[in-house]
Phi, psi and omega in degrees: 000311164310297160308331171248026157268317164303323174269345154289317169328296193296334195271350155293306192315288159000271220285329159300307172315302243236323161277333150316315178316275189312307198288312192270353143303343193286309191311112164327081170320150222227128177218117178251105174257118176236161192235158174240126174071036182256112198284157191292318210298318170301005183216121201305334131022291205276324176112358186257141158007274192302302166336277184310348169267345202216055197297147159215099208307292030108284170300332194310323209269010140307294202305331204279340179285005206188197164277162161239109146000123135248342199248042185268151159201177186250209172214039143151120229265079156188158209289313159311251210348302178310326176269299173321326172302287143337294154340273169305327210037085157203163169299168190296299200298338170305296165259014179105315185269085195250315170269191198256334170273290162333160161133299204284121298196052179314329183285007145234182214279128139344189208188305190290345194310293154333318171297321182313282179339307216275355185087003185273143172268112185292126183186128163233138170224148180124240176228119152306267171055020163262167149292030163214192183278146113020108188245125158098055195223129173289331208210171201149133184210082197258128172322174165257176204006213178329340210058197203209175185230335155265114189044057151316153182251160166229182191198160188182202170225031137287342168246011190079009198048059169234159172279135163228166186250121197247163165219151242089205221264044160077262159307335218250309191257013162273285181338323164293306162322318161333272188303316169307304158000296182287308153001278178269017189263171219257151191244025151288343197238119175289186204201138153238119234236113136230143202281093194250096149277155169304298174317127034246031175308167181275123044226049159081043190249111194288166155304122172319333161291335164240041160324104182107002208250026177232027198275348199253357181269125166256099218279153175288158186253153175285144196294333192262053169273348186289345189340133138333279188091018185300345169275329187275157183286192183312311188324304174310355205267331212260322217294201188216025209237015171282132180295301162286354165237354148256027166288124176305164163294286184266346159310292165314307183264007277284083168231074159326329187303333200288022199254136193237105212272357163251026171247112192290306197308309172296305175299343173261004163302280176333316188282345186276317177282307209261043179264351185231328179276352185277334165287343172304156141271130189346303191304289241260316188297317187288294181327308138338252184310357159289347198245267180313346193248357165272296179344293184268004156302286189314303161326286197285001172293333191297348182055034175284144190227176175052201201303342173318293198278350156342261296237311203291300184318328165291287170347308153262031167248296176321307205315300197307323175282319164309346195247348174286344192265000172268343163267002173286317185290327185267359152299285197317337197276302165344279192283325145301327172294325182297266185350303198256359148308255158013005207008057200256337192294333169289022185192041167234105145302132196234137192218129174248130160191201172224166190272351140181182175295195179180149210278111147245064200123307232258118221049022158092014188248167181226181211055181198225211165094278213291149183292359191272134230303323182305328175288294188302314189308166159242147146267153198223140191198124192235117187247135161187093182328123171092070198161315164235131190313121166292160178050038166271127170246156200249120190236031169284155163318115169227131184236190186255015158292350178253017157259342179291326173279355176251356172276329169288327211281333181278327181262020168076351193242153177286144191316331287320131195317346192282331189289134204266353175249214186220162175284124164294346197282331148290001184272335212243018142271312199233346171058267180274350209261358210270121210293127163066028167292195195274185172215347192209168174217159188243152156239144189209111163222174216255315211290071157225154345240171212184191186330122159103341193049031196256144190277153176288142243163140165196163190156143181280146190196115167275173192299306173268335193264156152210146166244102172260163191257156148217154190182134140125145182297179191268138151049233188309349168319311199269010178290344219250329188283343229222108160336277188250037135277344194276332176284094172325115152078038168256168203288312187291337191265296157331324184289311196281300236266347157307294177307329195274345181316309195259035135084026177304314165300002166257144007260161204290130165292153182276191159273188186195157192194049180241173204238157161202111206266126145261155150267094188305336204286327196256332167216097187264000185278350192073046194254002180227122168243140211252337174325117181052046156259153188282135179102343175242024183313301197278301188308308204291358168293288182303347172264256198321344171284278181307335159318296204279327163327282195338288199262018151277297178324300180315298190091048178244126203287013177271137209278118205206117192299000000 
């Protein structure tokens, strides 16, 4: 009797193990592919020009299995805070990580953390790019900082965490990883794998094979490349983000001949390139120069001046980014041909996006940070068979505070009360139909000053409307407001005190404390601010009213005039 109360003891035990099983089979695996600096404007999905001259088949085949986003964004658009933002799912003042280096607020939880606890088997490969180690990860293989896009090194936990130099390309080989991951991971258990390419960050350095492989496309310049800014206050006027006058020579364009060894800015350009062509292997180093140095001969014999040399710096700023986003496209094509050889695609959530937008040509910039619409949107396109409609688009408020409640909310746990968004998974049902949604999103950014100069800012941006703050003093000024630029051997204090070394902070930005209103519906390039015009006395009453909500709810501690 004692031998057969054990052996039903045992075939329960089983039979729990064997429901166990089956139940976390149920669960979705979850695959987040995110890009750094990868603009909306850039993935034909979306529908511009420059996309449809420079297609991407591969990503596209998200958006037709599944939905697309216009209305994604993020809250505050540079790449740490965003990936702390992801992680946590809180805001930068929230988890700490308001600049890009310092911050981030290790004592709170991770989202892989809860998956792991939750049985999901866990992995990010790529860029990281916070200050601490990688939580809640079964497996990990992370650039070192920003990475490198030639023969990069990683470090995981396949290396001992110590850095090694693997060699090739960057995308190619987050993607191997990728795919090994999957391979080997264990399949009793569902998984969540995300996948952080570098790419398209600056400064744009494509696989030597496809170099060049946009010279015969001539991209349209946006129409506002020419911007004024006449309506807008200074911050547009101060920023540092111009194509044509702040774009590097040799860093950017990569025309070293242009380097002028009695300009510290050049030389720490110039040193900036060849710290990534010095990472080649000869094959790769010869392909280079086979490519680039008749490209800049053929320049500087042309002497070009006026909208002529514009036009040559837009132009081969797209090529180059365009042609780093064709091996992101042929990853993403990669790790779907995996999914559905493997029969994994029907119970894979597929997630594409970016940690924010970017300017391309449009008000005449490269880069992010500022709230005005190419920075802020992300794009974002979500597959997941039986569950979200193909070719669906979505055109609700959506931000990247809501993805960490929608990865738990996809693994069955419950949300925690500190988080400030929502689970996307009635959105990915009902799409625009979807009940009691957000009406506003709040933003906010910090990073001054430093690269680019664009001034701190927060503001609210309703479905038609946005209001932005720009506040807080000008240029070296603003060191006194900034924890760690105040701090002798934090990343941000090091960064200011390299910039102000090559005279970046001249000439001195002033303080500033002004409003700026769009109408989207009416002005979607954002070129009119409506801000103290006659006839918008109410809105801008009810927008400034939802501001002053945000950061009363919010609790946010930035000293805000």
């Amino acid at each position: 009797m004692n031998k057969t109360l054990l052996s039903l003891a045992a075939l329960g035990c089983c039979h729990s193990s064997w429901a166990q099983q089956d139940a976390a089979s149920q669960r979705p695996n979850i695959v987040y592919i995110m890009c750094d600096d990868h603009a909306f404007q850039c993935i034909s999905a979306y529908g511009s020009e420059v996309s449809r001259l420079a297609p991407t088949p591969n990503i596209d085949r998200i958006a037709q299995r599944g939905m697309r986003f216009d209305c994604a964004f993020v809250e505050n658009s540079l790449s740490t805070p965003s990936r702390a933002c992801l992680m946590t799912g809180l805001y930068s003042h929230q988890n700490g990580q308001r600049q890009l280096g310092e911050g981030i607020d290790t004592s709170r939880t991770f989202f892989s953390e809860l998956l792991q606890q939750a049985g999901y088997q866990t992995a990010v490969i790529g860029k990281w790019h916070m200050g601490c180690d990688p939580k809640g990860f079964d497996y990990y293989h992370i650039y070192n900082d920003q990475g490198q896009y030639y023969n990069p090194q990683y470090r995981g936990t396949d290396t001992d965490n110590v850095f090694v130099v693997e060699e090739g390309y960057s995308t190619d080989l987050s993607t191997d990883h990728a795919i090994d991951f999957m391979e080997h991971r264990d399949p009793s258990k569902p998984f969540s794998l995300l996948l952080h390419h570098k790419a398209p960050h600056r400064n744009w350095l494509a696989n030597t094979k496809y170099l060049g492989m946009y010279d015969d496309v001539d991209f349209p310049m946006p129409p506002t490349f020419y911007d004024d800014y006449a309506t807008r206050g200074s911050a547009a006027h101060t920023q540092k983000m111009s194509i044509v006058k702040d774009m590097r020579w040799e860093q950017d364009l990569k025309v070293p001949e242009m380097l002028d060894m009695n300009n510290a800015d050049s030389r720490d350009s110039y040193n900036a390139l060849m710290g990534e062509l010095n990472r080649m292997t000869p094959e790769q180093r010869s392909a280079w120069g086979r490519y680039y140095f008749p490209r800049n001969r053929k320049f500087l014999e042309a002497r070009l001046t006026g909208k002529a040399l514009d036009n040559w710096k837009y132009q081969n700023y797209l090529r180059d980014y365009m042609a780093v986003i064709h091996s992101v496209d042929e990853s993403v094509g990669r790790v779907l041909d995996y999914l559905d050889a493997k029969g994994l695609s029907d119970n894979t959530v597929i997630v594409y996006t970016s940690d924010q937008g970017f300017y391309m040509g449009e008000h005449g910039w490269f880069d992010k940070r500022f709230m005005y619409e190419e920075s802020l949107r992300t794009p974002l396109l979500v597959a997941w068979p039986g569950h979200i409609k193909p070719g669906s688009v979505c055109r609700r408020l959506v931000q990247n505070i809501d993805y960490a409640p929608t990865f738990l909310d996809l693994a069955g746990v419950d949300k925690p009360k500190e988080l400030p968004g929502r689970s996307l998974v009635p959105v990915f049902a009902q799409g625009d139909d979807v009940k009691k949604w957000r009406s506003s999103i709040y933003y906010h950014y910090y990073d001054y000053p430093t690269y680019h100069m664009v001034r701190k800012h927060d503001g609210v941006r309703t479905e038609r409307y946005k209001l932005i703050h720009f506040y807080g003093r000008g240029g070296l000024d603003a060191v006194q407001e900034s924890k760690y630029m105040r701090m002798p051997g934090t990343r941000e204090h090091g960064t200011m005190q390299g910039l102000k070394s090559i005279g970046y902070f001249e000439p001195a930005d002033s303080t500033v404390n002004y409003m700026e209103l769009y109408d989207l519906q009416t002005d979607p390039m954002e070129l009119n601010n409506l801000y103290g015009k006659p006839g918008y006395e109410k809105v801008t009453k009810q927008l400034l009213k939802q501001l002053n909500d945000y950061r009363q709810s919010l609790a946010v501690d930035e000293p805000l005039p």
